[in-house]
C-alpha positions as CSV (number, residue, x, y, z in Angstrom):
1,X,-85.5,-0.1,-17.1
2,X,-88.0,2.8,-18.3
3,X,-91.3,1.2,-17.8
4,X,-92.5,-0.8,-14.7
5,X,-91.6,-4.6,-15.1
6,X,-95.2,-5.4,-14.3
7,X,-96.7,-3.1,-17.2
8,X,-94.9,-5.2,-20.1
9,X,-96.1,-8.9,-21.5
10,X,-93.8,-11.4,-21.0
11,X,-95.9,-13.4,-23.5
12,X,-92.7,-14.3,-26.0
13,X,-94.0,-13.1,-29.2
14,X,-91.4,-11.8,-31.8
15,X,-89.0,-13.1,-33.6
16,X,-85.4,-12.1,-33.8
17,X,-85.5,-10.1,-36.8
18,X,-88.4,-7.9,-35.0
19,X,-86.9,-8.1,-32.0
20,X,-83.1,-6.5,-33.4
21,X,-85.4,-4.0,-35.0
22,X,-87.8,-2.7,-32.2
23,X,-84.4,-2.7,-29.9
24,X,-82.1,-0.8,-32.6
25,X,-79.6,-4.0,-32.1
26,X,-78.5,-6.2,-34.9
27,X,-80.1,-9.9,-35.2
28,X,-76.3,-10.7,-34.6
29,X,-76.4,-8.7,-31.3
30,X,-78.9,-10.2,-30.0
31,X,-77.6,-14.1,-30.0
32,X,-74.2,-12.4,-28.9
33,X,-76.3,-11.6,-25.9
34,X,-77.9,-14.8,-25.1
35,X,-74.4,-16.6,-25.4
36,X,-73.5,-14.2,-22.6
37,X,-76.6,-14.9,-20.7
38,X,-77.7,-11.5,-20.3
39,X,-80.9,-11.9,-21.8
40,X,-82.8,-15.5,-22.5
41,X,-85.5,-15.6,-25.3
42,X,-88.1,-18.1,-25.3
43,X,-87.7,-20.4,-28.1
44,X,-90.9,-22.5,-29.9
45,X,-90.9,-26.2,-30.5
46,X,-89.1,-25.5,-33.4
47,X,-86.1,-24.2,-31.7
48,X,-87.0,-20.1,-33.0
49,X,-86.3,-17.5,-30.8
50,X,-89.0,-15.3,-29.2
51,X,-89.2,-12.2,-27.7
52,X,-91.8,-10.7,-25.3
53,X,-91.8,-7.2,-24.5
54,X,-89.5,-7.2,-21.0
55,X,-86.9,-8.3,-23.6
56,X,-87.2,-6.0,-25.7
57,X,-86.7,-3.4,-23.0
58,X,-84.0,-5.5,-21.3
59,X,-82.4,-5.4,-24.7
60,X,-82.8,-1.4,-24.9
61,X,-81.3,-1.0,-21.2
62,X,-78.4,-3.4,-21.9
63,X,-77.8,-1.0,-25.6
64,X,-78.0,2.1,-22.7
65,X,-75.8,1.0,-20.4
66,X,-73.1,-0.3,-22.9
67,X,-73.3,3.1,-24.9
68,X,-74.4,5.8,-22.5
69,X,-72.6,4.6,-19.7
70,X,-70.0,3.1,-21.1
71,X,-70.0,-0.2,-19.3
72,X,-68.8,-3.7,-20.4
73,X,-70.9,-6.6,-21.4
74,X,-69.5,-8.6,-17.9
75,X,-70.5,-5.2,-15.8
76,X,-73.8,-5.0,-17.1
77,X,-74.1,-9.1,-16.3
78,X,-73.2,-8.2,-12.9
79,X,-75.3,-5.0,-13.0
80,X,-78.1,-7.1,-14.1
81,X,-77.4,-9.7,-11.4
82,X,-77.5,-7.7,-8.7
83,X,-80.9,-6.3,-10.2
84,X,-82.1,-9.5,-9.7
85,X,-80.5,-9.6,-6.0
86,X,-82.5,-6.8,-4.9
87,X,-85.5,-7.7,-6.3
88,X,-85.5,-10.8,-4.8
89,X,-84.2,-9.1,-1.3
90,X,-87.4,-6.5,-1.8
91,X,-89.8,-9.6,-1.8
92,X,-87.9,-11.3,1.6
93,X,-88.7,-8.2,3.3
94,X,-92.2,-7.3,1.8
95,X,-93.0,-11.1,3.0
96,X,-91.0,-10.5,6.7
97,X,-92.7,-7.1,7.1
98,X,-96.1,-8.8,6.7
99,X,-95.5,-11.6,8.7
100,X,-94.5,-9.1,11.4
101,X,-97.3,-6.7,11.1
102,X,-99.1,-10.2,11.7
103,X,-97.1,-11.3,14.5
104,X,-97.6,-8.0,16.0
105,X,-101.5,-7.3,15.5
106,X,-101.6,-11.0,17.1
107,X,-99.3,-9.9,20.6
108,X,-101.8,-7.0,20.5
109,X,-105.0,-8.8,20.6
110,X,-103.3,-10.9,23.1
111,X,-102.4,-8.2,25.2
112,X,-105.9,-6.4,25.0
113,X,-107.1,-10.1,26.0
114,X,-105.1,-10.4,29.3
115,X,-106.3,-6.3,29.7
116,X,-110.1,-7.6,29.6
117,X,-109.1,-10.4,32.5
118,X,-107.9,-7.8,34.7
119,X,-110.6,-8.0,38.0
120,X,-112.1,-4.3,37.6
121,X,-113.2,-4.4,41.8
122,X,-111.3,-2.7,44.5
123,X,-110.3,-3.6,47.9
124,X,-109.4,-1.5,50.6
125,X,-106.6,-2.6,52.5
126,X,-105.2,-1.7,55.8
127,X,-102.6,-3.7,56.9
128,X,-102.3,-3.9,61.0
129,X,-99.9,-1.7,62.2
130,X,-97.0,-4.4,63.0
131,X,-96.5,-5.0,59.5
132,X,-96.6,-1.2,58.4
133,X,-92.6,-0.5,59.4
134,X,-91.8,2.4,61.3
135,X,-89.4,4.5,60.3
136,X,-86.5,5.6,62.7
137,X,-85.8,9.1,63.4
138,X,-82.0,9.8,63.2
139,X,-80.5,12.7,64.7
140,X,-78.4,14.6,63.0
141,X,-74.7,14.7,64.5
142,X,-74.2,18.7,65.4
């Protein structure tokens, strides 16, 4: 799509005949597409279709990829599927890579914590000689 999903309404507020126009599709078009599921208007108590603005622009990328690119209604379904895939695979790991930045600021702190336990004082230490071991001297075989 050309413009950021989050930048358009999804407030369904036009009706087919506005919608076909604003998109450059025929009225006709456009209910082809919702019996193919590639795009799914809002309808009103009275059963009327209604457009928001991300349809519209769904509408003008599905009329791109058809005619630019040259792809079928069932590739751009799948097109627009795996869209959806990845968008949802982009949240899992926005929501993992937070909960693991948490995870890890948390082993931190603990870590620092058992670093603040440490005892800070020192003891000499000189073992008695019996349990310092000797080292032999080997001689070397001429």
């Amino acid at each position: 799509m050309t413009q950021s999903d989050e930048s358009l309404s999804r407030e369904p507020v036009y009706v087919i005949s506005v919608a076909a126009e604003l998109s450059g599709m025929h009225p006709q078009t456009l209910r082809m597409y919702e019996r193919k599921g590639l795009v799914r208007p809002s309808r009103t108590s009275g059963n009327t279709r209604r457009y928001s603005e991300q349809d519209i622009e769904l509408l003008r990328e599905i009329q791109r990829l058809t005619q630019e690119e040259g792809i079928n209604l069932a590739g751009v379904a799948q097109l627009m599927d795996l869209r959806l895939e990845l968008l949802a695979v982009k949240c899992r790991v926005a929501r993992l890579e937070a909960e693991l930045d948490a995870v890890m600021r948390d082993a931190k702190r603990k870590v620092q914590e058992v670093h603040r336990s440490y005892r800070r004082d020192l003891v000499l230490y000189n073992p008695p000689a019996q349990l310092v071991p000797q080292r032999k001297h080997r001689r070397r075989p001429n």
